[in-house]
matplotlib code that plots the C-alpha trace (Angstrom):
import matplotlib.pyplot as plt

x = [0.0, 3.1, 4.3, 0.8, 0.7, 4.0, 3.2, -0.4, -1.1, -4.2, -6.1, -5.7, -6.3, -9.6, -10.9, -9.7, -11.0, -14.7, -14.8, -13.8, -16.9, -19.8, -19.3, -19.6, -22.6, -24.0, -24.6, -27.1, -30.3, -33.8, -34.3, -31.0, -32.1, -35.1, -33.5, -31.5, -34.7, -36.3, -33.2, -31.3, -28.2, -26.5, -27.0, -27.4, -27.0, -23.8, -23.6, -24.6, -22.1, -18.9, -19.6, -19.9, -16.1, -14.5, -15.8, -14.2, -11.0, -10.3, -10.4, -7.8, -5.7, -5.3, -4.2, -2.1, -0.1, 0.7, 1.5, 4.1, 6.3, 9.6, 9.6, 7.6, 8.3, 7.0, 4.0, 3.5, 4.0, 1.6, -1.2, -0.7, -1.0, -4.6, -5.8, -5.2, -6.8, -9.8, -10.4, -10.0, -12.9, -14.8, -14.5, -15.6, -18.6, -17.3, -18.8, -18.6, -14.6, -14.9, -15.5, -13.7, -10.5, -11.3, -12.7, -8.7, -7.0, -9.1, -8.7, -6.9, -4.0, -3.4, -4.8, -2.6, 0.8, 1.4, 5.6, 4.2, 1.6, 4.2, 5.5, 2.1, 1.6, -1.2, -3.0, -3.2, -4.5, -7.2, -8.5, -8.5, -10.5, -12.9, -13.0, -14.1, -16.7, -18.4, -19.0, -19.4, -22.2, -23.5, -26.6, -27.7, -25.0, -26.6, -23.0, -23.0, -26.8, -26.4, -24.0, -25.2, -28.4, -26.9, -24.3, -25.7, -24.5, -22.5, -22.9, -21.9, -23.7, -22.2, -24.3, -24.8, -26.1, -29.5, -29.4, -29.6, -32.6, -34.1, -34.2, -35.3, -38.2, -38.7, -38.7, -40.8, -44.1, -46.0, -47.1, -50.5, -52.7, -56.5, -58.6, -56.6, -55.1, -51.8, -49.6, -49.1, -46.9, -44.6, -44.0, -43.7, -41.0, -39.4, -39.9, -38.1, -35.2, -34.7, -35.4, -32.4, -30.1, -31.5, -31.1, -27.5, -26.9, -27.6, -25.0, -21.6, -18.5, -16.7, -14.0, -11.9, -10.4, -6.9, -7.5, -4.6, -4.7, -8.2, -7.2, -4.3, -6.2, -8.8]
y = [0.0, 2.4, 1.8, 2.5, 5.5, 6.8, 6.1, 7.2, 10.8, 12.4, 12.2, 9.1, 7.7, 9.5, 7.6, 4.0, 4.5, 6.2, 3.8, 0.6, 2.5, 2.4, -0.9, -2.0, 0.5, -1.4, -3.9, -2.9, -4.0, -2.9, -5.7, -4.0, -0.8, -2.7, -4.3, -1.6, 0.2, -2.6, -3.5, 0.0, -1.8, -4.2, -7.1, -10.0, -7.6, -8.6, -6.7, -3.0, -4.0, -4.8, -1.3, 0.4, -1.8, -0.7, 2.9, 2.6, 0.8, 3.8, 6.1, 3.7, 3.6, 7.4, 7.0, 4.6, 6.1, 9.1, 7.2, 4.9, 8.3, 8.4, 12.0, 15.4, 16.2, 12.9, 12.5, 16.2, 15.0, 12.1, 14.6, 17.1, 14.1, 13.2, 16.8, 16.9, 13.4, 14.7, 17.8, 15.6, 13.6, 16.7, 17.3, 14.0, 14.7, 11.4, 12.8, 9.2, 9.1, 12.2, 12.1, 9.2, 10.5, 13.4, 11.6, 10.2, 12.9, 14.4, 11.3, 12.7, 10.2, 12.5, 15.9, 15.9, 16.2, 18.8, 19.5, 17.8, 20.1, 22.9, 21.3, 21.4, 25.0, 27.3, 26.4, 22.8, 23.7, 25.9, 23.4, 20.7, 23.1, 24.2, 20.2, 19.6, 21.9, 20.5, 17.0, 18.6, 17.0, 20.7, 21.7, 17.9, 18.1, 20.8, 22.2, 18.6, 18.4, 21.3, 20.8, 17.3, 18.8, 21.2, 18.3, 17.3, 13.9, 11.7, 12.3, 9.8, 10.2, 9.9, 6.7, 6.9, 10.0, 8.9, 5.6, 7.7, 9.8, 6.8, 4.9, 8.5, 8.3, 4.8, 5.1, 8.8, 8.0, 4.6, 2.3, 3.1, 5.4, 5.1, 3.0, 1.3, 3.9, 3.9, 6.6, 7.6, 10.6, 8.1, 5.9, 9.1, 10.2, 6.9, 6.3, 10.0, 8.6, 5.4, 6.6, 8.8, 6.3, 3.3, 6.0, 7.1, 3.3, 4.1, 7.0, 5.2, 7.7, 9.3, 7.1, 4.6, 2.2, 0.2, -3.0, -3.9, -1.0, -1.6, -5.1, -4.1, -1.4, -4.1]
z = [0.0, 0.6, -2.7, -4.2, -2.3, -3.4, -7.3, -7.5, -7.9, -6.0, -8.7, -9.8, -6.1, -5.6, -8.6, -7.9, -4.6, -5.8, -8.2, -4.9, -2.9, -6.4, -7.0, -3.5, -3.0, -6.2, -4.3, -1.9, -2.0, -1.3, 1.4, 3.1, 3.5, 5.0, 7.5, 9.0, 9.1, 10.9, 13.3, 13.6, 12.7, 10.0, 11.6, 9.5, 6.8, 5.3, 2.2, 4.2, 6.9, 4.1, 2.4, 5.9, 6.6, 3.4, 4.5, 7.6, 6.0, 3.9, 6.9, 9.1, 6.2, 6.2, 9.7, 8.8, 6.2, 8.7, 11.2, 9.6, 8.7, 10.8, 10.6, 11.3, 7.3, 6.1, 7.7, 6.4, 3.2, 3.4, 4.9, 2.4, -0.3, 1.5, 1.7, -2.1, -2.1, -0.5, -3.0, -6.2, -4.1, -3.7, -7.5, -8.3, -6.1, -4.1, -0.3, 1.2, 0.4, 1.2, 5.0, 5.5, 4.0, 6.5, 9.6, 8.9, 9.0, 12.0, 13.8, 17.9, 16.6, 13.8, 14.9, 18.0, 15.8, 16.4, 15.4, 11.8, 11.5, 11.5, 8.1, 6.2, 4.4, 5.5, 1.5, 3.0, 6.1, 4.5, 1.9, 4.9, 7.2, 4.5, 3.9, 7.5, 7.4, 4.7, 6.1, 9.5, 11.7, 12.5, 11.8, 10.8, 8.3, 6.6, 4.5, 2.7, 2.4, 0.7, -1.3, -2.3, -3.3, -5.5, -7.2, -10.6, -12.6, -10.9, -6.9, -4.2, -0.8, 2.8, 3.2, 6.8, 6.9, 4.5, 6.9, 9.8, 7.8, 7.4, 10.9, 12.1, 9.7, 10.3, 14.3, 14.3, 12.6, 12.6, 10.1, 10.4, 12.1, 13.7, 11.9, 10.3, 7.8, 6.5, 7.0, 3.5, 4.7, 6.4, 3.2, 0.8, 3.2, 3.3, -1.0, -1.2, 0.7, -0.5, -4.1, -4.5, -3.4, -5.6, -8.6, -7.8, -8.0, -12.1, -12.6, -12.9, -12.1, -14.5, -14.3, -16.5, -13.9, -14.1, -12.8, -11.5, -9.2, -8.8, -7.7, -5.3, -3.6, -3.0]

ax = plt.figure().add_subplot(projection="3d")
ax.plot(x, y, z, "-o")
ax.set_aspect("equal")
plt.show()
C-alpha cells in the first residue's frame, strides 16, 4: 500500500477509490435498506455491513499512512497528499470518500501532531479546514446536504447520513394510524429517501479504472 501511495497521484487515487466504494454501493439492495430500518443496525446484513467496513477501511488507512512516517516532514507530506486526495474527491462529487479520508486525517491520533503540522503549508491547512466543514455533523449536516443537493451527474452520498434519515423516519411516525389507515406521509417520506439512493446506483463515475490497481487497492 506504501508503494501504491508513493506512485499514485491524488487524482488518480480518488478515482480508484470512488470507483472501490460504487461498485460496493451497487450492491445494496432494497431488502437492506429494509433491515436496517427494521433493526437500527447491519446485523445480519452482510452486504450493508462490508460497504460500511470498506468505508471505515479507507479512513484507518489514512491513519495509517501518517503514522508509519519516521519524521515530522513525512508525515507532512503524506497529509498534504490526502488533503489533495480529498479535493479531487470533492471534484468528483465522491462525499462518502470524502468524510472518511477526512474523519482520517481528523482522527486525535493524527490531529494531535502537532511539530508535523508545523510542516504542512497554511494552503493545506485551509482546503483541509474548509473540507471539514463541509462534512461537518452541524446543523444535521446541513453544509453537505447542501452541497449534495446542488451536485448534478454523478454524486456519491455519505451513506450513513441517509441511513440515519431513514431509521429517524422509520422510528418517528407509525405504520398506520386510527382506523386502520396507512400513514401515507410516512412511506412518501421513506420512497423519497430510498429513491435517491437506488437512482445514484444508475449513474456510474466518470471514471476509466486500471485494474490492476483496482485489484491491489482491493
Amino acid at each position: 500500500m506504501s508503494l501504491l501511495f508513493d506512485h499514485l497521484g491524488p487524482l488518480e487515487l480518488a478515482e480508484h477509490l470512488t470507483y472501490l466504494e460504487y461498485k460496493s454501493f451497487c450492491r445494496i439492495l432494497f431488502r437492506d435498506y429494509h433491515s436496517f430500518a427494521k433493526h437500527g443496525c447491519t446485523k445480519d446484513n452482510p452486504i450493508l455491513e462490508r460497504f460500511i467496513s470498506l468505508f471505515n477501511s479507507v479512513s484507518q488507512w489514512v491513519q495509517m499512512m501518517v503514522l508509519s512516517m519516521h519524521t515530522p516532514q513525512q508525515r507532512a507530506e503524506v497529509i498534504t497528499k490526502f488533503v489533495h486526495v480529498a479535493q479531487r474527491l470533492l471534484q468528483l462529487q465522491n462525499y462518502n470518500t470524502l468524510m472518511a479520508v477526512i474523519g482520517g486525517l481528523s482522527h486525535s491520533a493524527i490531529s494531535r501532531l502537532k511539530e508535523t503540522y508545523h510542516y504542512v503549508s497554511p494552503d493545506v491547512i485551509k482546503i483541509s479546514d474548509s473540507l471539514t466543514e463541509l462534512v461537518t455533523t452541524c446543523g444535521n449536516y446541513s453544509n453537505y446536504r447542501k452541497c449534495f443537493a446542488e451536485s448534478s451527474g454523478f454524486k456519491f452520498p455519505i451513506l450513513g447520513v441517509h441511513l440515519k434519515d431513514l431509521l429517524a423516519v422509520h422510528l418517528a411516525l407509525p405504520d398506520w394510524l386510527e382506523e386502520g389507515r396507512l400513514n401515507v406521509v410516512k412511506m412518501q417520506q421513506l420512497y423519497t429517501i430510498l429513491n435517491d439512493l437506488i437512482r445514484i446506483q444508475s449513474t456510474s463515475p466518470p471514471i476509466e479504472p486500471s485494474m490492476d490497481l483496482v485489484n491491489l487497492l482491493t
